[in-house]
GUMIZA-33031 format. One record per atom (N, C-alpha, C): x negated, y, z. Coordinates in steps of 0.05 Angstrom, whole numbers, plus 5000, padded with zeros to 4 digits. Layout:
! residues N
XYZ
...
This chain:
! residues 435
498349765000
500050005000
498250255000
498350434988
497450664979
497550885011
495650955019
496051175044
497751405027
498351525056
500151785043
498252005035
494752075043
493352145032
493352084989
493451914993
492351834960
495351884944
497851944959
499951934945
499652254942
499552414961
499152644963
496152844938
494852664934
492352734924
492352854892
492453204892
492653244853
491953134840
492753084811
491152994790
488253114792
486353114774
484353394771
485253474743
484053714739
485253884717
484453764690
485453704673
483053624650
481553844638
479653824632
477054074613
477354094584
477454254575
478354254546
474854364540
474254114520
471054084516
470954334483
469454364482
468354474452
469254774452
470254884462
469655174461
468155284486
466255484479
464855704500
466655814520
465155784546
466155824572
466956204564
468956384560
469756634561
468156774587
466456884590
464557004616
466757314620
467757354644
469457544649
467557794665
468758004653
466958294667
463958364655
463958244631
461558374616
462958404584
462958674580
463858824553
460858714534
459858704536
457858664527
457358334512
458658144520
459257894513
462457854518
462957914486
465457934468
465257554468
468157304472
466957194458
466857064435
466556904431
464256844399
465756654385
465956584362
467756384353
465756224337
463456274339
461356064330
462055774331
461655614303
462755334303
465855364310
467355564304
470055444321
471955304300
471355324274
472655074256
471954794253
469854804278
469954474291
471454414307
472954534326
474354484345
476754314343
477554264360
480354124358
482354394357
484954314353
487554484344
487454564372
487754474387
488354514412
486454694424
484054614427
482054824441
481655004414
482054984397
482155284391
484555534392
487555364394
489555624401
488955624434
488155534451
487455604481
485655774481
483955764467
481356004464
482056154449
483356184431
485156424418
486356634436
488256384446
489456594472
488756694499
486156534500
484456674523
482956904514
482356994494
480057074491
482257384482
484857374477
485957604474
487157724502
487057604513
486757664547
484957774563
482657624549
480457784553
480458064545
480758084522
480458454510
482458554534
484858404538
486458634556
485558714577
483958554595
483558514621
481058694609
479258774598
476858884587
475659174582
478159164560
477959424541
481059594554
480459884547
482660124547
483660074519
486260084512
487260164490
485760304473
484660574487
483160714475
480060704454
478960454467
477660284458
478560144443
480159914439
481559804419
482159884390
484460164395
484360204362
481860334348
478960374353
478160384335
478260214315
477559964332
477359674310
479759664291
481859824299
482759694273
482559874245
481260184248
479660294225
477360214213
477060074228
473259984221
475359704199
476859584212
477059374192
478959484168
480359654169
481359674144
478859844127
476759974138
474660004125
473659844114
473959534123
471759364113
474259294084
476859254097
478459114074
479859254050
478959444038
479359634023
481559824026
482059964053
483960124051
482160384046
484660524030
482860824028
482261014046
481061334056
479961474066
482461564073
484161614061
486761744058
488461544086
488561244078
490261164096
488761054126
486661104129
485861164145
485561314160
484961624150
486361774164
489561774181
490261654158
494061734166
494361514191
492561324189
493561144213
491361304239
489561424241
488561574254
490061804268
491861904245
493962124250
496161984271
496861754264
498761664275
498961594309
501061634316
502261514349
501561284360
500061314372
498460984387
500060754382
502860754379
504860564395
505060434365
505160604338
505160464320
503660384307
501460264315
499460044323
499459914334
499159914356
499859794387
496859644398
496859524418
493959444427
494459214415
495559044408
495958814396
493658814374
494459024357
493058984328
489959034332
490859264347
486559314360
485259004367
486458834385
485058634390
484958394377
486958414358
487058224337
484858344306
483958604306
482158754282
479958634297
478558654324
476258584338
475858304336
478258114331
476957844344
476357744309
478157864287
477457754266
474257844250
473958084266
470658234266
469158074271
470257974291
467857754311
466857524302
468957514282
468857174261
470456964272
472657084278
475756884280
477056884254
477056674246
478656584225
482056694224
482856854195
485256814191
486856694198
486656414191
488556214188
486455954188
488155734205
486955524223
488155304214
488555074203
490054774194
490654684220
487854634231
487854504260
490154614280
489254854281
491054984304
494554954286
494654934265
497854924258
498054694266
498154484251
498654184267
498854254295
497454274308
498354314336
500054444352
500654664332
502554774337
505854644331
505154514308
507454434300
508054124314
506453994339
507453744346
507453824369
506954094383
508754184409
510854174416
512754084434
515954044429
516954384426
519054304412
520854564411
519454664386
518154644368
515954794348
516754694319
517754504322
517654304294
519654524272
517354484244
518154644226
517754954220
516454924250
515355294258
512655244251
510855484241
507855554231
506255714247
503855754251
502456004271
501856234233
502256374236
502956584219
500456724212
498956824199
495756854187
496057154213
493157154222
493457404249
493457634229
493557684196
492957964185
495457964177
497757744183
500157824170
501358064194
501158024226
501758304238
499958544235
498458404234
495558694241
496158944201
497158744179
497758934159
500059044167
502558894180
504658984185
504359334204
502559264229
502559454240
500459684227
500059674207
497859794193
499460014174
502059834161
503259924146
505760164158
505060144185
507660234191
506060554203
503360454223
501660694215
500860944201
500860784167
500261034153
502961134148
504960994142
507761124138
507561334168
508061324178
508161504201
506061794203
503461734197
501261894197
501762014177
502061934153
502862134129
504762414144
506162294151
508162534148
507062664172
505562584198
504262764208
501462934200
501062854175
498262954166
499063234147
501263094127
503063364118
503463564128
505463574151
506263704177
503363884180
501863734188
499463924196
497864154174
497663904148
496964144124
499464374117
501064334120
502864604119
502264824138
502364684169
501264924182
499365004180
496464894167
494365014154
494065224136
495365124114
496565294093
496465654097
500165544115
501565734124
499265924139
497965794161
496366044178
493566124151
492165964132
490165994126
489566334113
492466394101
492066584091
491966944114
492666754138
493467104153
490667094158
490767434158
488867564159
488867654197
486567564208
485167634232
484167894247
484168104247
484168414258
481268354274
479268494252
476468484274
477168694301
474868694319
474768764335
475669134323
474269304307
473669514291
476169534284
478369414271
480469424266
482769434293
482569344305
483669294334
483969564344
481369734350
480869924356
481270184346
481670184320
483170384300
485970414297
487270124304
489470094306
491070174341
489170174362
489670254384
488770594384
487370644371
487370964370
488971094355
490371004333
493171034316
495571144333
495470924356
497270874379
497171144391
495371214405
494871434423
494471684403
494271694387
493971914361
497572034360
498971854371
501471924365
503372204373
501772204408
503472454418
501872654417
498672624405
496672864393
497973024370
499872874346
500672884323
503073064336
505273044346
507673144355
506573324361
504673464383
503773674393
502373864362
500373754358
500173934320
502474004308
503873824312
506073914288
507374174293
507374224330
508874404335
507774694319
504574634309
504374854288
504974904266
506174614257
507874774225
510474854237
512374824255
513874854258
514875114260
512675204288
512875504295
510375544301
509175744289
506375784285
506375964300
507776204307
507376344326
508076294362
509376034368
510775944393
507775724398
506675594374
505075444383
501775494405
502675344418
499075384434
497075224435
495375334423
493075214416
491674964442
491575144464
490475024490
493074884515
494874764504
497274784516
497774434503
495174244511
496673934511
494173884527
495373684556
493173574581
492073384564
489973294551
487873024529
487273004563
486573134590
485272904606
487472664620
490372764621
493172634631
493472404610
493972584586
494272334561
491972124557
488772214553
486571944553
486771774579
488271854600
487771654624
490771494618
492771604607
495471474605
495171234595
493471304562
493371164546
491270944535
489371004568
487570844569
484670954547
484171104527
482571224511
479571224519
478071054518
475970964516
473571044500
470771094496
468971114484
470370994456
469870824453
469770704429
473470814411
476270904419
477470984419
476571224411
475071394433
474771744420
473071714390
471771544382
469771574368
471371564345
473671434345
475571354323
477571594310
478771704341
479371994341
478772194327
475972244321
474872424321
474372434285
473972164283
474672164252
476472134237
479072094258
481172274244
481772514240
480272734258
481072984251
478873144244
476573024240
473573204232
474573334204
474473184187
474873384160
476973544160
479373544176
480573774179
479574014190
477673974215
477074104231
474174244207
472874164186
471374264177
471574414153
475174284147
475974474121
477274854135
478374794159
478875014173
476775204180
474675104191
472075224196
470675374169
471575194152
469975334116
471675584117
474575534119
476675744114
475876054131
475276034146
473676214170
470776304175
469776194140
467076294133
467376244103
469476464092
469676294060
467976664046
466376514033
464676604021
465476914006
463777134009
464577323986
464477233966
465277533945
465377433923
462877513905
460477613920
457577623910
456377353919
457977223941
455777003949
456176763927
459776763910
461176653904
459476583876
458676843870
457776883843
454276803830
454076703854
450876503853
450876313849
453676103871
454575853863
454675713839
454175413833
454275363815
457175373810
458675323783
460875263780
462175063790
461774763800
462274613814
462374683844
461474893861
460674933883
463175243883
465275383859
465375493864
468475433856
468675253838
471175013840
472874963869
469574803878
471274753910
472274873919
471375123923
471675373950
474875473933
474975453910
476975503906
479775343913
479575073904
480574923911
482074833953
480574993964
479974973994
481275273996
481475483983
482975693989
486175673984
486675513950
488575463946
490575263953
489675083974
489874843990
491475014017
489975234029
491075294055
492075624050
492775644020
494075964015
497076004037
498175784044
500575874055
500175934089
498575974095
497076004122
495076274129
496676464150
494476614149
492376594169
490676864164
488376794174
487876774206
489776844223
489976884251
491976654257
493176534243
494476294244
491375984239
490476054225
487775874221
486575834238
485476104246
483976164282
485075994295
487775924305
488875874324
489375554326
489575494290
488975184298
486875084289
484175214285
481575094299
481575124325
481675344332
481675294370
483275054374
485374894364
486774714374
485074434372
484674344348
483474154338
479674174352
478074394363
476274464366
476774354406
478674484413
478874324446
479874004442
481573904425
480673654419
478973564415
476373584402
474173524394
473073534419
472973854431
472373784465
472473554488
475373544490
475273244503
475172994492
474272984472
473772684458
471272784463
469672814457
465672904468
466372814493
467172924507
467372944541
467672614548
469072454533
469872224547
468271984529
466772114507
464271954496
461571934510
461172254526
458772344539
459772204569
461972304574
461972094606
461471754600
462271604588
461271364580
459171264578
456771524568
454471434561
452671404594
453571694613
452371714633
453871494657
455371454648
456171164668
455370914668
454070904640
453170634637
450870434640
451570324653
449070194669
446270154643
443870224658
442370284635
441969924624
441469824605
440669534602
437769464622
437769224634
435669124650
433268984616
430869124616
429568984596
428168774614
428268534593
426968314597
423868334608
423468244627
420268244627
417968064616
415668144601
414668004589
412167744605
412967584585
411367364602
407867494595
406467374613
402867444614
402067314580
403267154572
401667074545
403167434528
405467384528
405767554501
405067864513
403467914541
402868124544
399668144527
398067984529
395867974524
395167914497
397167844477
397367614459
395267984436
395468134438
394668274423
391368414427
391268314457
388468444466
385768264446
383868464443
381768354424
379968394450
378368134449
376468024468
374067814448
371867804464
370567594446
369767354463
370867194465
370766844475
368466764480
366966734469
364566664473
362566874457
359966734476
357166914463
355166774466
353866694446
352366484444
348166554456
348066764453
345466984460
346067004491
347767084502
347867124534
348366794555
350166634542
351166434544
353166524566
355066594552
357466654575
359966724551
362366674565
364266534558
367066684568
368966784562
371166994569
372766774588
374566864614
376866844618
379166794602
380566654615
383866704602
384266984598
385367094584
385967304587
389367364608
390767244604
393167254627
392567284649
390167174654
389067134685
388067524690
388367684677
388267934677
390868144690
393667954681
396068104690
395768064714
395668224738
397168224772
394368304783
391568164772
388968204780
388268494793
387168484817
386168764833
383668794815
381568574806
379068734794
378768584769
377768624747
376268544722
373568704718
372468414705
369268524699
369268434672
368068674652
367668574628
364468744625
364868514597
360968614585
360768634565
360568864549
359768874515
357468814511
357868564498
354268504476
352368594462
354468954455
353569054436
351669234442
352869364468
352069544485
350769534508
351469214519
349469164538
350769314554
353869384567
354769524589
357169334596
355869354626
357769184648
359769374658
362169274667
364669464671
365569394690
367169464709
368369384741
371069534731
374169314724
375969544730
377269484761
377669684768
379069634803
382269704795
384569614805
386669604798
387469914820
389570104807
390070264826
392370284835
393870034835
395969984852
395069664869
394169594889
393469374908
396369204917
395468954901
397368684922
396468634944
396368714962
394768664981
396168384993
398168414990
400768104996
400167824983
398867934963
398967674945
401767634936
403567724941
406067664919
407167714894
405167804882
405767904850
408168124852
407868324868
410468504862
409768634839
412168724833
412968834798
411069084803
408869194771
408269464778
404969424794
404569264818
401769254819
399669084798
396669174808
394869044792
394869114764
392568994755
391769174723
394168964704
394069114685
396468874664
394569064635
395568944608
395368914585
398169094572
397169244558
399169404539
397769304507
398069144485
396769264463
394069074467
392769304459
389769184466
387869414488
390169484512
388169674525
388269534547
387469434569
387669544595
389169674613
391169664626
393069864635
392269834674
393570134691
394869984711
391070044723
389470154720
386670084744
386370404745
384670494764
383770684779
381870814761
381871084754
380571194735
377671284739
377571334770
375771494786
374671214792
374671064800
373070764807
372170604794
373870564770
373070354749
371870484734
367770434728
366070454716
365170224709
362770354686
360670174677
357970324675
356370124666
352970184678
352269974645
349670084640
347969974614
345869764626
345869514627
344269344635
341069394617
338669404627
336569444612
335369124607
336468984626
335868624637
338168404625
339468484603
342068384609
342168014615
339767914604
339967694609
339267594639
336767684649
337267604679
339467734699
340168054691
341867964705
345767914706
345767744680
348067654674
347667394695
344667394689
344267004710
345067154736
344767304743
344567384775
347667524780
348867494758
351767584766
353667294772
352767214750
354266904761
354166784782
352266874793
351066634825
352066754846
353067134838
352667274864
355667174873
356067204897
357767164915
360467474919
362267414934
363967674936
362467864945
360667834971
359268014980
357668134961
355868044951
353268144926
355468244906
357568214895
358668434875
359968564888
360568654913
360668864923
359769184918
356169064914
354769284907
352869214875
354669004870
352068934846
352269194825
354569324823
353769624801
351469724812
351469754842
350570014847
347969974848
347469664844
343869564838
342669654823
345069674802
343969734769
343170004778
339570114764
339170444762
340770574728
342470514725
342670694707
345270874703
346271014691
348671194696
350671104687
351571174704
354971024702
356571244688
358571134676
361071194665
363271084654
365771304653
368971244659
369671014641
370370774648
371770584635
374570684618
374870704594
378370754584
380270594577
378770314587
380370034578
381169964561
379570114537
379769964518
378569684498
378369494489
377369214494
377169224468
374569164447
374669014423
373068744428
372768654400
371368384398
368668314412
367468614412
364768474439
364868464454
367768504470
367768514495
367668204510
366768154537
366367904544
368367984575
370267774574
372567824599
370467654624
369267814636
367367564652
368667464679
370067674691
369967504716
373267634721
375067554738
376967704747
378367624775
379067784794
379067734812
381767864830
């Protein structure tokens, strides 16, 4: 008799042999359908349907539909319907087709013999087929571009439609906002054709109205060339030429003036007066609110230059093959309290002393010698000398060895006369020491 252990005891599971174990949580090992038209019917629709489980459990949707552009790339759809299924609503695709474009990438077969038989001696199946996997994946393909089309249209119309309007530069913006504010300047002029004698010249607040209307630098500037050539044909009118000055003019020059009299004949001359004074205190506070702008404005901070492109122009000579001595960096010159240079030519040693002292060591802005060009800038006029070496070779040796202390006084060893350094540097110069 059988214990109630052994009655109780599961089957074990059977193993379905010949397909690759599916490894879960690595994107990276997709799996493989290598050899899988050896398989039996059976382990291959089990691994069919594991392995689309896999993508779910795997991949985002978002991931998914690429694959299915890449494959209608491979299977001749055009640029066109690609797009349109690109255009199209996720849903009419669906993740389905993404993971069914990937596994046929991967080298899953279409359509399987094996796996149909098997399919077809499952109960409940008989007379039923497993259906080729590109008969949904074209289905949902097809339904894609139908859809994308008409959203790709949609979109080239509104292209179209906006391509042609025209955009208002900045320049335009601003002409068109001074138009604006030009408006109750215009009503106030007019009051001079109206009644030329009731009108007053000095009788509209421009500082009430530019603050109302917001009127800005860039605003007055606009202003102002709306009403300059009026303001300069009035001004001619109020210096219009005799008729000896008239008679020098060329004929073109005497055209104009004519033309400029017979332009403003219905206007007299104390009426003219009165509206240059008008247009002339306009002009006033448009200046006024160009000139306040300028003194408000923060001055620009200039960049400061780095030590190469300060020096990048100074002429120095690198080496010297007769003395055996050899220049500095030259950078190593910007912030420096002292420089020592030596012309080859001249055989004169130079000490510049800086006449602003770091004494901090913190590089503040402004001390120590710096580089303009090719001069020297920034050292002590009265201090920084040079002296004519009669020795130059021993004692170039005796400058190199000396210590801080010994160049202390090493000029003042030299007997010969000193004079004013002007910092200026050509090719014999030797950058020797800097400190």
């Amino acid at each position: 008799m059988a214990s109630v252990k052994a009655l109780t005891k599961k089957p074990r599971k059977k193993v379905v042999r010949g397909a690759p174990r599916i490894k879960r949580g690595n994107k990276l090992s997709e799996p493989s359908w290598e050899g899988c038209l050896d398989w039996s019917g059976e382990t291959f629709h089990k691994f069919k349907r594991e392995s689309g489980a896999w993508y779910y459990e795997h991949f985002k949707p978002a991931d998914l539909y690429p694959a299915v552009f890449e494959w209608m790339k491979e299977n001749g759809y055009s640029k066109t319907d690609v797009a349109a299924a690109k255009a199209a609503p996720t849903h009419a695709l669906s993740v389905t087709a993404g993971i069914q474009a990937k596994m046929l990438m991967n080298g899953m077969p279409d359509t399987n013999p094996k796996q149909d038989a098997y399919w077809k001696s499952m109960p409940g199946c008989m007379g039923d087929k497993v259906h080729p996997v590109t008969e949904f994946l074209v289905t949902r393909i097809t339904l894609a571009i139908e859809q994308g089309s008409k959203i790709v249209k949609v979109k080239q119309k509104e292209q179209e439609s906006t391509k042609n309007v025209h955009v208002p530069t900045i320049q335009e913006r601003i002409r068109d906002q001074a138009l604006d504010q030009a408006q109750e300047i215009e009503t106030w002029l007019e009051g001079f054709v109206i009644d030329k004698k009731t009108f007053d010249p000095k009788g509209f607040d421009f500082k009430k109205h530019f603050s109302q209307t917001g009127v800005t630098q860039a605003h007055a500037r606009k202003l102002k060339n709306f009403y300059i050539n009026e303001l300069d044909d009035f001004k001619d009118l109020q210096r219009f030429p005799t008729a000896g000055q008239l008679q020098k003019m060329t004929e073109h020059e005497q055209d104009m003036w004519a033309q400029l009299k017979e332009g403003y004949a219905h206007i007299k001359k104390a009426d003219i007066k009165n509206y240059t004074i008008a247009i002339e205190e306009l002009m006033t506070a448009l200046d006024f609110v160009i000139e306040s702008a300028k003194a408000t404005r923060a001055p620009r901070k200039s960049k400061p230059k780095s030590d190469t492109k300060l020096v990048e122009k100074l002429k120095f000579l690198k080496t010297d093959d007769k003395f055996k001595i050899a220049s500095v960096t030259p950078e190593m010159i910007v912030g420096a309290s002292e420089l020592w240079v030596f012309n080859v030519k001249t055989r004169k040693l130079g000490k510049y002393i800086a006449s602003k002292l770091d004494t901090t060591g913190m590089q503040r802005e402004g001390s120590g010698l710096s580089v303009k060009g090719t001069t020297i800038i920034g050292f002590d006029e009265k201090l920084s000398i040079q002296k004519t070496m009669r020795k130059p070779a021993d004692q170039l040796k005796e400058f190199k060895s000396a210590g801080k202390v010994k160049l202390r006084s090493f000029l003042d060893d030299i007997k010969t006369t000193d004079t004013m350094l002007n910092g200026r540097c050509n090719p014999d110069t030797i950058l020797l020491k800097v400190s």
